[in-house]
C-alpha positions in Angstrom: 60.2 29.1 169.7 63.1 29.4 172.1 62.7 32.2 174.7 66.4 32.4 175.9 66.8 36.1 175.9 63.3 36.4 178.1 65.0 33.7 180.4 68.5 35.0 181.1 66.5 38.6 181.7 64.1 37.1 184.2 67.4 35.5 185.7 69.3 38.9 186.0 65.9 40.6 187.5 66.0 37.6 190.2 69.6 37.7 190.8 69.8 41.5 190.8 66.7 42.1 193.5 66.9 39.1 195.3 70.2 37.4 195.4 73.1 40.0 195.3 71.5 41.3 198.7 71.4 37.9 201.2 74.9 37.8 201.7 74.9 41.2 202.7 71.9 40.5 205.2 73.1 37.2 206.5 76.3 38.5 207.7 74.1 41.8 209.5 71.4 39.7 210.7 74.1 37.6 212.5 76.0 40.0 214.6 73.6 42.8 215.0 73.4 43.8 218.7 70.1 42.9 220.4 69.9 46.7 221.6 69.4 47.4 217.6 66.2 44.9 217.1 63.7 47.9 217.2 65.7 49.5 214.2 66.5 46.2 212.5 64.0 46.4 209.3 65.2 50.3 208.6 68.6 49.0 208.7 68.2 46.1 206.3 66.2 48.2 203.7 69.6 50.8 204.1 71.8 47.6 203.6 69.0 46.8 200.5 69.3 50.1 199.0 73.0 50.2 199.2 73.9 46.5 197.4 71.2 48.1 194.8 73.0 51.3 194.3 76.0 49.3 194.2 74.8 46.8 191.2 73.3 50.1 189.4 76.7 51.3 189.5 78.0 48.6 188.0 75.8 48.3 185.5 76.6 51.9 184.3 80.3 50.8 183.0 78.4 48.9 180.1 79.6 45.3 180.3 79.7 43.8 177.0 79.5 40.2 178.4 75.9 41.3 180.1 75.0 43.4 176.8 75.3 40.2 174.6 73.6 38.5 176.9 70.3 40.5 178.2 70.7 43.8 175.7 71.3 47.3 176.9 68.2 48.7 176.8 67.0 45.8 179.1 69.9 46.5 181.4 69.7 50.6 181.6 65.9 49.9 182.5 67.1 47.3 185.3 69.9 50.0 186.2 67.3 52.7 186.3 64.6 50.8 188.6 66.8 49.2 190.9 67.9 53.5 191.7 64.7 54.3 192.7 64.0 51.3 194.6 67.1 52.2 196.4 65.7 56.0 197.0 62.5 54.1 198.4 64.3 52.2 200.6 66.7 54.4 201.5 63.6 56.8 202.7 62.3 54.3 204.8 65.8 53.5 206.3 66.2 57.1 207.0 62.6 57.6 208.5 63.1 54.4 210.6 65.9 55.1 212.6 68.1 57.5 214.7 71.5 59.0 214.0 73.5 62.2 214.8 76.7 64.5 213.9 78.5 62.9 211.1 76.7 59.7 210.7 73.1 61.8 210.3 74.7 64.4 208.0 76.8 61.8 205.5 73.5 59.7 205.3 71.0 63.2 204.5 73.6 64.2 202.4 73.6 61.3 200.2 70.0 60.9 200.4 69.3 64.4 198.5 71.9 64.1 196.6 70.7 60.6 195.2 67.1 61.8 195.5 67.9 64.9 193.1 69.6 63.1 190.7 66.7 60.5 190.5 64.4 63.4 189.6 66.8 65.2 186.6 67.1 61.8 185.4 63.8 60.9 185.0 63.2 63.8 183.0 66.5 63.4 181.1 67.8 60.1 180.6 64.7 58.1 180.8 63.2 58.7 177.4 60.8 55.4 178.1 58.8 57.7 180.7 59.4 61.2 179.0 57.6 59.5 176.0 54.7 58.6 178.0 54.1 62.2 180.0 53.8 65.1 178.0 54.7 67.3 180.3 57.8 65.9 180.9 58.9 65.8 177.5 58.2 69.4 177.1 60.2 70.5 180.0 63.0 68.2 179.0 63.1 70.0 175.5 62.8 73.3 177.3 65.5 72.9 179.9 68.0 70.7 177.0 69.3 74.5 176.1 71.2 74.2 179.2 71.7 70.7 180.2 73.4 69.9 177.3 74.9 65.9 176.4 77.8 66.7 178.5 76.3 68.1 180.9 74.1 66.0 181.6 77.0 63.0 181.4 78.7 64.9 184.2 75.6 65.2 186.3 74.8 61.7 186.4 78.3 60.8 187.7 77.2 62.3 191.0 75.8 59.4 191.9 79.7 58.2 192.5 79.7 61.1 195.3 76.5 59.6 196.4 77.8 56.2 196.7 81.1 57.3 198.5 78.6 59.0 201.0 76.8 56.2 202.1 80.4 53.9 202.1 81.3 56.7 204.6 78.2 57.1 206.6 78.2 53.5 207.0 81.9 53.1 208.2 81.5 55.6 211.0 78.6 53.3 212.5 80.6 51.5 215.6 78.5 48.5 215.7 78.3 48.1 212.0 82.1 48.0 211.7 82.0 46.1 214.6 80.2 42.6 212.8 83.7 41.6 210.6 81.9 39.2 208.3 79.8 41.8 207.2 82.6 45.1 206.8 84.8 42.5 205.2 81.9 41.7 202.6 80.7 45.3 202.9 84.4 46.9 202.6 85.5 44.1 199.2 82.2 44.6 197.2 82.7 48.6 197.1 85.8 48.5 196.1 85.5 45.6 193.5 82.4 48.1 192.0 84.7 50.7 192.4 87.8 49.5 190.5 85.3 48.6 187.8 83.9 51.7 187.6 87.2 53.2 187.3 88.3 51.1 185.0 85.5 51.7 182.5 86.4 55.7 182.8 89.6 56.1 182.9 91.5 52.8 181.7 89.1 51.3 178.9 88.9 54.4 176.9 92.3 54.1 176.1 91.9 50.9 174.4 89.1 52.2 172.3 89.7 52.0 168.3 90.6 55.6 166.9 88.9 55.9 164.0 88.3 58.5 160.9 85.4 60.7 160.1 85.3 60.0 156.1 82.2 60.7 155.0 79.7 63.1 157.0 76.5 64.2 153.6 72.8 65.3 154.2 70.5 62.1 153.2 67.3 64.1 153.9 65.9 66.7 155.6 68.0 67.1 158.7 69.7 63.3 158.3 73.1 63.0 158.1 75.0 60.0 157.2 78.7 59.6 158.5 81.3 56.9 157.6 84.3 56.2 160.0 87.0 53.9 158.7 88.9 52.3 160.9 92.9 51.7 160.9 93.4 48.1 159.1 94.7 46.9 162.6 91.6 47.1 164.2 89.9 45.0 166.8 86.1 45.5 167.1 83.4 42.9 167.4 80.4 43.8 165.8 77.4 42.0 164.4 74.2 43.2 162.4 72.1 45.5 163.5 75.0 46.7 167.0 75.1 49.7 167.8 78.4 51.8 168.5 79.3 54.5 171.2 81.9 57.2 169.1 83.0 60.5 170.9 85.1 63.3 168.9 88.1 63.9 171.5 88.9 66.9 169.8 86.0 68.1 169.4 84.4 70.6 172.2 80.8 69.8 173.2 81.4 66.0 171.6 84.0 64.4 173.8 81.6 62.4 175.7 80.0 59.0 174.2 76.5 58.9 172.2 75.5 55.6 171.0 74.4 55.5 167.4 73.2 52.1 165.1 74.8 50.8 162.0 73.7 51.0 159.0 75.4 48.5 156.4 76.3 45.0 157.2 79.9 45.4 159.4 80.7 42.0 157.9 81.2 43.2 154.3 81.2 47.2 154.6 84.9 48.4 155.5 83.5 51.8 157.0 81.2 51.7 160.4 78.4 53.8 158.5 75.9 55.8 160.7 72.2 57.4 160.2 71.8 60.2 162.3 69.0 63.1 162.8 69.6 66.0 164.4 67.6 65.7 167.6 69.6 67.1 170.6 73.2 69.5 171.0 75.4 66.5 170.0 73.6 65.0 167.3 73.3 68.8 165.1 77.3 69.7 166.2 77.7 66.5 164.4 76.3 68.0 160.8 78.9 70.4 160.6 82.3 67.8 161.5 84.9 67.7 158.4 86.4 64.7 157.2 89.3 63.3 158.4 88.3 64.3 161.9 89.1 61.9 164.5 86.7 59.6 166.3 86.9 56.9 169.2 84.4 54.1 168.9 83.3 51.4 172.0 81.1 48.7 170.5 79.6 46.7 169.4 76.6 46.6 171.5 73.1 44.7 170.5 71.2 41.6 170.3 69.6 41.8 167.4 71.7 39.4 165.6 72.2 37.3 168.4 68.5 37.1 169.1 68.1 35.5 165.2 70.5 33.3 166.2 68.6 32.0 168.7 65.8 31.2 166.5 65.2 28.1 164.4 66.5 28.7 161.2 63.6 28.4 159.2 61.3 31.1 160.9 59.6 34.0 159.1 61.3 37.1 159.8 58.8 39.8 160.3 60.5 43.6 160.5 58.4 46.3 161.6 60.1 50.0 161.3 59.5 53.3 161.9 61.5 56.4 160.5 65.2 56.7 161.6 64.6 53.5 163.4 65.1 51.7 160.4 68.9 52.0 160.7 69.3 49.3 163.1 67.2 46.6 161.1 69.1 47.9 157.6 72.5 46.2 159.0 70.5 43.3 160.0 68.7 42.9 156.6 71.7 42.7 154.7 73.1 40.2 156.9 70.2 37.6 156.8 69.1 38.1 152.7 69.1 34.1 152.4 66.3 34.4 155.0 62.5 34.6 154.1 61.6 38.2 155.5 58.8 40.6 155.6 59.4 44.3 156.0 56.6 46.8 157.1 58.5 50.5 156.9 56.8 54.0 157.6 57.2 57.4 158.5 55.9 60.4 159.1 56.7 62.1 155.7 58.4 60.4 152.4 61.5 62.8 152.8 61.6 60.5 156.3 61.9 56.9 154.1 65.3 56.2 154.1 67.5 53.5 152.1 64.7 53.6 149.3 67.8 52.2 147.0 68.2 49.4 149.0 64.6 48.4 149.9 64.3 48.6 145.8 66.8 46.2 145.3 66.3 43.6 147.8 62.4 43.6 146.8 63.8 41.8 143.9 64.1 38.5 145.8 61.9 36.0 145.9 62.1 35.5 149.7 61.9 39.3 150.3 58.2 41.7 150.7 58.5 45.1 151.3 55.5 47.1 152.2 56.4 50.7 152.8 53.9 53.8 153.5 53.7 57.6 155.0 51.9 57.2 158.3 51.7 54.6 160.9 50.1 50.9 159.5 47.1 49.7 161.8 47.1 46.6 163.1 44.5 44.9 160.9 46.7 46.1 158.0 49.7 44.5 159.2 48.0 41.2 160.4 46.2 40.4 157.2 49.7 40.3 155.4 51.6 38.2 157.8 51.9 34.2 157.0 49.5 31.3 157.8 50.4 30.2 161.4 52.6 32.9 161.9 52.1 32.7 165.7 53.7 29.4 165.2 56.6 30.2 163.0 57.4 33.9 162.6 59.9 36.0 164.5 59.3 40.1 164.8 62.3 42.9 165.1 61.2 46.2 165.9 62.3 49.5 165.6 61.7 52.6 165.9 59.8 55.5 168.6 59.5 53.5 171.7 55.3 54.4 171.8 55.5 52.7 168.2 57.8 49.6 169.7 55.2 49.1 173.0 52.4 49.3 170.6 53.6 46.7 168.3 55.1 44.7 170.7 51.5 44.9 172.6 49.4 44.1 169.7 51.5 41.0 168.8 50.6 40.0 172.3 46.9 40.1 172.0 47.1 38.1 168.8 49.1 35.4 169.9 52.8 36.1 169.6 55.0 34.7 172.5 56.7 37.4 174.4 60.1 35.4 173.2 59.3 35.8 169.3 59.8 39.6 169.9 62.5 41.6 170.3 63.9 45.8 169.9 65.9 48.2 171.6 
């Protein structure tokens, strides 16, 4: 079973902790004065923590290229770790050594400022630990009334301010600016990230497809689904089971991007059609959008397909869903039909079971099993259904809640499934 996704991620972890940095320290190391060599650690965890900050910067412009190759989720969890590992290290850099006027007040400004936004955005943007903490889930719902989507969007870009901060603090540093090699390097890289940054706000949104709202009906109980058809001259990549950022720029309170899956294959549908529930500020202003209101869409993102691709062609395709989290794996259904696939769908109530239609008619074919039912399947259920030497053989796509996703993905685990047989987002 090929493992490439599992292999280019361990790469990007290695690359992103341990190599981006050693430029950065060879060229300090070098000409640091002698005078320093008490306060040399403290300074090379700062240097650390700023290369991280830069890369997690980066990493927030979404590059496609990195997306196909690793997955976004993957890299937004990356992005996310690497921040507080700079906050860490940035703690013990500002613990570890002495600095006044400017210098001190550039660095402690950028440390709180950084050390704020950690803390709003592990209780708003990092649904994989609000899902594990109750408590933080609760007062992310309660405080959601006023940190709305683009709000929140806003908020996060701080962390630009942040960044400019530390460039500055680290510029008024004589014997810093003094070592060449290393402001050259130093001075280049921040800009680079920069320009990149910039680029992805301000100059990439105006290549964006403009598209048109067409289709926007109640499928169940708070479940809308929407169909934007795009202009015939069109360039978007997209592939089975993607994903799509859209934003409504003339829409108040939806101008800023939300990422939502596809639902039909984009290879034969002509619309970009879109399963959505109601869960936050953006996603209920949504319900109420007329047709023929226009849309900007980024994408495709997702490795779904791409991870099938990697895969010998003759494996079992094993799909575990839950709820809305179908949408994803309905795309990549209808875009693999001539393979032998196994489907285990639930929910929490029938009204909850989407695409019954189409479940109905691809349980017509002979390389197709469909096992659907209200409430979660246990494990024995699902492993007394799969093939004969299905840890040999059989590939897994998951998705749905992320607890439902680590518990699947954990259980596979224990009963022999290789780490690089399984894949969500």
């Amino acid at each position: 079973m090929l493992q490439k996704h599992r292999y280019s991620l361990w790469l990007f972890w290695l690359i992103a902790i341990f190599l981006l940095p050693l430029p950065f320290l060879q060229t300090l190391s070098a000409g640091l004065p002698t005078i320093y060599s008490g306060e040399s650690q403290a300074i090379y965890y700062g240097t650390i923590a700023y290369v991280w900050m830069l890369f997690a910067v980066y990493l927030s412009t979404k590059p496609k290229w990195l997306d196909r190759l690793i997955g976004l989720p993957d890299m937004y969890m990356v992005h996310g770790i690497l921040a507080i590992g700079a906050i860490v290290l940035a703690f013990l850099h500002k613990e570890n050594t002495q600095s006044f006027g400017w210098i001190k007040t550039t660095g402690d400004w950028a440390f709180d400022l950084f050390l704020g936004l950690m803390i709003y955005s592990l209780i708003f943007m990092a649904g994989w630990l609000t899902n594990r903490i109750p408590i933080l889930k609760k007062i992310k719902h309660t405080l959601e009334i006023i940190f709305r989507h683009e709000l929140s969007v806003w908020v996060h870009r701080l962390n630009i301010v942040a960044v400019v901060l530390v460039f500055i603090h680290v510029q008024l540093i004589s014997y810093i600016v003094a070592i060449k090699p290393f402001i050259v390097l130093f001075d280049v890289v921040s800009g680079l990230v920069l320009l990149s940054y910039l680029w992805a706000k301000f100059i990439a949104p105006t290549t964006y497809n403009n598209g048109t709202l067409v289709k926007n009906q109640p499928i169940s109980d708070n479940i809308y689904e929407l169909a934007i058809k795009l202009p015939n001259h069109a360039k978007i990549d997209l592939q089975a089971g993607d994903y799509v950022f859209i934003s409504f720029p003339d829409i108040k309170g939806l101008k800023e991007m939300h990422p939502f899956s596809l639902a039909t294959n984009p290879n034969t549908d002509e619309n970009i059609d879109l399963l959505i529930r109601g869960d936050g500020d953006f996603t209920k202003k949504l319900q109420d959008l007329p047709r023929g209101t226009r849309v900007l869409i980024d994408g495709g993102y997702g490795r779904y397909q791409a991870f099938l691709k990697e895969q010998p062609e003759n494996s079992n395709i094993v799909i575990l869903a839950g709820g809305i989290g179908v949408t994803p794996l309905l795309s990549t259904i209808a875009a693999n039909l001539n393979r032998k696939m196994q489907v285990f769908y639930t929910a929490h109530n029938p009204s909850d079971l989407l695409a019954t239609n189409e479940f109905s008619q691809w349980s017509q074919l002979k390389n197709f099993t469909m096992h659907q039912q209200v409430g979660r399947y246990k494990d024995d259920q699902i492993f007394s259904d799969l093939p004969d030497n299905w840890q040999q053989d059989t590939i897994f796509l998951i998705s749905g809640p992320s607890t439902m996703m680590h518990h699947y993905a954990k259980s596979l685990k224990r009963q022999g499934a290789s780490a690089g047989s399984i894949y969500y987002e």
